[in-house]
C-alpha positions as CSV (number, residue, x, y, z in Angstrom):
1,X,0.0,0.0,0.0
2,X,1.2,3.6,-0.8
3,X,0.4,6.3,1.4
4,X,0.2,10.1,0.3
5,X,2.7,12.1,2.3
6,X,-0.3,13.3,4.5
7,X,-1.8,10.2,4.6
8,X,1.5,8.8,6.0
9,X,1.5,11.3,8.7
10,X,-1.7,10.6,9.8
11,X,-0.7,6.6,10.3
12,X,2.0,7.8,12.3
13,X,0.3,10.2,14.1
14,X,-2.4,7.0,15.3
15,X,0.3,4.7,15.4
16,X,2.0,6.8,18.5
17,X,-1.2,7.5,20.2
18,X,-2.2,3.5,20.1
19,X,1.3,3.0,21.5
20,X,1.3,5.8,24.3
21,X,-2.2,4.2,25.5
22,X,-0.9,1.2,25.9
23,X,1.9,2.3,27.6
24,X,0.2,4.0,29.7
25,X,-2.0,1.1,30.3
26,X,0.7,-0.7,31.2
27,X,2.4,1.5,33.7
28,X,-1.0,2.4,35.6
29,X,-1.3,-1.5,35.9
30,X,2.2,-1.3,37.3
31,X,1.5,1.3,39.9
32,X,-1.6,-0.7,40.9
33,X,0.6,-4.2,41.2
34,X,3.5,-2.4,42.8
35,X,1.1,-0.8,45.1
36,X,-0.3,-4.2,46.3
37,X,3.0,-5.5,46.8
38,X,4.0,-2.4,48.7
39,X,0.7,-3.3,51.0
40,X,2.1,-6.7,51.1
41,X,5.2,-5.5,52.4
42,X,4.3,-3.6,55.4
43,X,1.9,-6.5,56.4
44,X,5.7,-8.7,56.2
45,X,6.8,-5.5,58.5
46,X,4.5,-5.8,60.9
47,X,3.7,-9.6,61.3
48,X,7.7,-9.4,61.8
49,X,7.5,-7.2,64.7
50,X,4.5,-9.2,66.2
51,X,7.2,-12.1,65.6
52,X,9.6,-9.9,67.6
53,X,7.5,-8.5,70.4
54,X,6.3,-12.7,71.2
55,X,10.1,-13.6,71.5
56,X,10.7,-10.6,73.8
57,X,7.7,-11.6,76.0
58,X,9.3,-15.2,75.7
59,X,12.8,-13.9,76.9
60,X,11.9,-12.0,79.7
61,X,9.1,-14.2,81.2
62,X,11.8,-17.0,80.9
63,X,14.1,-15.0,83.0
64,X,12.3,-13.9,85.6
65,X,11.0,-17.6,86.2
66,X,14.3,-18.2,86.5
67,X,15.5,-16.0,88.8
68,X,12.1,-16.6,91.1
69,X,12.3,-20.2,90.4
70,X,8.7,-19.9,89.4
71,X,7.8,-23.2,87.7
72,X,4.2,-22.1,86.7
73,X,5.5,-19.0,85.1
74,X,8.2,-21.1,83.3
75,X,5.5,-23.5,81.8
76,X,3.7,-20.2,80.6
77,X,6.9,-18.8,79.1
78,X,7.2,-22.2,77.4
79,X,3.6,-21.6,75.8
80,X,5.0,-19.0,73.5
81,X,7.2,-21.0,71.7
82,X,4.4,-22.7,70.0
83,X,2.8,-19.1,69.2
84,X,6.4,-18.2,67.7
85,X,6.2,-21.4,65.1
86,X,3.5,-20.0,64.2
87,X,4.0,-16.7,63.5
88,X,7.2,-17.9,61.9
89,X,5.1,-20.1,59.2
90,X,2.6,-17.2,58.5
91,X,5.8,-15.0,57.9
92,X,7.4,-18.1,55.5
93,X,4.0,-18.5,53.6
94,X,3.4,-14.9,53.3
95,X,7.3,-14.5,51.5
96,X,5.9,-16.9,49.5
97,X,3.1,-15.5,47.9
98,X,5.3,-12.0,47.1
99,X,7.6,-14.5,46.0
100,X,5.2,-16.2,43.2
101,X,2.2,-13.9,42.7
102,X,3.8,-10.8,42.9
103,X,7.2,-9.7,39.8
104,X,10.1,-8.3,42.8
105,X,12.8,-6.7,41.6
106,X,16.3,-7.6,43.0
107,X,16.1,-5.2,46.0
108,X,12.9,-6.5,46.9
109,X,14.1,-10.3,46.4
110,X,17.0,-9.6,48.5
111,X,14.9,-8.3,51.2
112,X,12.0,-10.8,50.5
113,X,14.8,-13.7,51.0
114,X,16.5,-11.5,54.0
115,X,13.0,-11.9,55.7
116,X,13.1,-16.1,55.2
117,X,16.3,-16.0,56.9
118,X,15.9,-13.7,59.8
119,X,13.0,-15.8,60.6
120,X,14.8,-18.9,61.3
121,X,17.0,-17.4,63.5
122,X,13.8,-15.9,65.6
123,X,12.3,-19.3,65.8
124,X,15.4,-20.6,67.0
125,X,15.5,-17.6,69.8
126,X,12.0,-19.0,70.7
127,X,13.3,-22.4,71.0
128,X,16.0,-21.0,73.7
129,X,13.7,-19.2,75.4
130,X,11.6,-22.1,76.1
131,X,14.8,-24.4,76.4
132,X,16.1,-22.2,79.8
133,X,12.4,-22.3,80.8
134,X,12.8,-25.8,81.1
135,X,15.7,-25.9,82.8
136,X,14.1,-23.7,85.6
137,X,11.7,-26.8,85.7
138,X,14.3,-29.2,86.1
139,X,16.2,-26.7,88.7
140,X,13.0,-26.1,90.7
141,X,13.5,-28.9,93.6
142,X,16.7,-27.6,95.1
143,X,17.3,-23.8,96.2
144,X,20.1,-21.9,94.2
145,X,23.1,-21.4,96.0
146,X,22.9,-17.8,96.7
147,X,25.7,-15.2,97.1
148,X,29.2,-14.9,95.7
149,X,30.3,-16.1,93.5
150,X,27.0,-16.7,91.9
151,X,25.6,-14.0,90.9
152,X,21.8,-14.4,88.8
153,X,22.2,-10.4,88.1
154,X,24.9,-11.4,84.9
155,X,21.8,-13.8,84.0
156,X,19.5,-10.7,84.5
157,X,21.5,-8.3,82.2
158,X,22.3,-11.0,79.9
159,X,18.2,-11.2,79.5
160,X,18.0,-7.3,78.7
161,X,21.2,-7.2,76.4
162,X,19.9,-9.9,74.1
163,X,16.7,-8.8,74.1
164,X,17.2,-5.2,73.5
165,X,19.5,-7.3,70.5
166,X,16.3,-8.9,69.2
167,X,14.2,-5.7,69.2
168,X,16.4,-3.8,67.4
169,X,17.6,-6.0,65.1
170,X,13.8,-6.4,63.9
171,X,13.3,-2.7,63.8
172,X,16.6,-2.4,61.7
173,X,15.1,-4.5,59.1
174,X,11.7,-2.5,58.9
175,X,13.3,1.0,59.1
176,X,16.1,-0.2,56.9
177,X,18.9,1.2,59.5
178,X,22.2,0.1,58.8
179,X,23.2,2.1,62.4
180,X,21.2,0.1,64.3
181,X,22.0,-3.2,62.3
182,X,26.1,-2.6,63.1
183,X,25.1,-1.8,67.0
184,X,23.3,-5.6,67.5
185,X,26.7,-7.1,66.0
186,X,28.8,-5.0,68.1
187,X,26.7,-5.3,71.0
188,X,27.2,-9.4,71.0
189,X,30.7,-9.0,72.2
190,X,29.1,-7.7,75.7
191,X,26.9,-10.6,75.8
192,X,29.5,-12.8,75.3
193,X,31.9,-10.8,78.2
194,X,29.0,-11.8,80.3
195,X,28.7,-15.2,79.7
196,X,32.6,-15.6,80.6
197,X,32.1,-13.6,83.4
198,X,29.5,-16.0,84.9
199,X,31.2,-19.3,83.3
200,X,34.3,-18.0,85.5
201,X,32.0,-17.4,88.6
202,X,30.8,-21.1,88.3
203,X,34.1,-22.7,87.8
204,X,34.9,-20.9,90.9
205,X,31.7,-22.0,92.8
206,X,33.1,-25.5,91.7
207,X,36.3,-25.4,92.6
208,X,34.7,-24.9,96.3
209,X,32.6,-27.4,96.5
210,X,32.2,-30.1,94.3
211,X,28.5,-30.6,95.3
212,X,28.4,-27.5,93.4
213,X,28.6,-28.8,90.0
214,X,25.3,-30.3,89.2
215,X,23.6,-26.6,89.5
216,X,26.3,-24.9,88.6
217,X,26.5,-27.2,84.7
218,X,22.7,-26.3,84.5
219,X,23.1,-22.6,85.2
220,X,26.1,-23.0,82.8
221,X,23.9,-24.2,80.4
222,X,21.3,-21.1,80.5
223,X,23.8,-18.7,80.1
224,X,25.2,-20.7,77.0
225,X,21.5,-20.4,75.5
226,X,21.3,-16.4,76.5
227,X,25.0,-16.5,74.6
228,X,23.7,-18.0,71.7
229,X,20.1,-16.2,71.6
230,X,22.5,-12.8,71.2
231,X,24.1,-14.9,68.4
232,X,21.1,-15.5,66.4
233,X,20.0,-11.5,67.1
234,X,23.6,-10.9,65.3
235,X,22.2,-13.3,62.5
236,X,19.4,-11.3,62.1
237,X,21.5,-7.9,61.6
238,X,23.5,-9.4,59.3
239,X,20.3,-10.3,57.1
240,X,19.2,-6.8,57.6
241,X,22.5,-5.6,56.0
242,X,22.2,-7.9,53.4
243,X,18.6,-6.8,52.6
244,X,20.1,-3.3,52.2
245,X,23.4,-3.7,50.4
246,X,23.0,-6.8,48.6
247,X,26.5,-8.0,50.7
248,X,26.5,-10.5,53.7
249,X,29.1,-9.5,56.4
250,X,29.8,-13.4,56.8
């Protein structure tokens, strides 16, 4: 077909208009998809810091059963390690569906993939948690020996270092805060001071009295679980980096 010099303009001229709709077509369906997925996002936010805010009950309800040998309050704290499972499988089959139904782009698949990982290491918090519950349980027939060189207040601060560690290592993930990312890895080195400091304590209390060593290897063995909940609350910075720079410190 030949077209007339005006005639050809006129093609043109329809041509670029029939593309420019559909472009913009395309690009408001876009907005609306990338919108959803936005939604989608701060739901994975929040059900995160639900996650989050359940592990700190956990940790702190698990101490202070400790500390009062309080066996019902133990059993309680034990309680929320079933609600952490699952929270932690709403949060794996909600990454799920953004995974398949939804078109990420890399920084939002890094993050997505960020989020799978940081929840393993909060289940595994909750799983700690209810492990030093139970060995409050298995503690609860005999009084602690009291005075130096135990000391429960290293247990105490322990408690409120790793916590504080959980907390903000969740709420460097969902305010994308590299800052407060780099001061839950820094802060694990004062965790683990603490835990020598009451490993020494006990090995003292041993050296004493060897009757000592039965409670003194189960209080040993809370403050190894305290020592590795800060671990897994360094995990989760180190996820929260990755999510922002694409590059995992380990």
């Amino acid at each position: 077909m030949i077209l007339r010099a005006g005639s050809a303009m006129t093609y043109r001229k329809k041509c670029r208009n029939v593309e420019q709709s559909i472009t913009g077509k395309e690009r408001g369906k876009w907005k609306i998809m990338r919108n959803r997925f936005d939604r989608q996002l701060q739901v994975l936010n929040d059900e995160l810091i639900e996650m989050g805010s359940l592990i700190e009950q956990a940790i702190e309800m698990a101490c202070s059963a400790l500390v009062r040998q309080d066996v019902e309050k133990a059993q309680k704290a034990i309680s929320f390690d079933e609600e952490i499972d699952h929270q932690e499988r709403d949060i794996e089959s909600l990454c799920m569906k953004l995974l398949l139904q939804q078109q990420p782009v890399a920084k939002d698949l890094r993050l997505i993939s960020a989020a799978l990982k940081m929840i393993t290491d909060m289940e595994r918090i909750g799983d700690h948690a209810s492990d030093i519950s139970e060995m409050t349980i298995l503690m609860a027939d005999a009084a602690y020996e009291t005075g130096d060189p135990i000391n429960l207040d290293l247990i105490k601060e322990m408690a409120k270092e790793t916590t504080d560690m959980v907390i903000k290592s969740v709420d460097a993930f969902v305010q994308k805060d590299m800052d407060m990312a780099h001061w839950v890895i820094k802060e694990d080195d004062v965790v683990d001071d603490l835990f020598n400091q009451f490993k020494q304590q006990l090995i003292k209390k041993i050296n004493e009295n060897v009757k000592n060593g039965e409670q003194a290897t189960d209080m040993l063995m809370v403050a190894k679980y305290f020592e590795r909940i800060g671990d897994h609350a360094t995990n989760i910075a180190e996820w929260v980096i990755y999510s922002i720079t694409g590059q995992h410190e380990n």
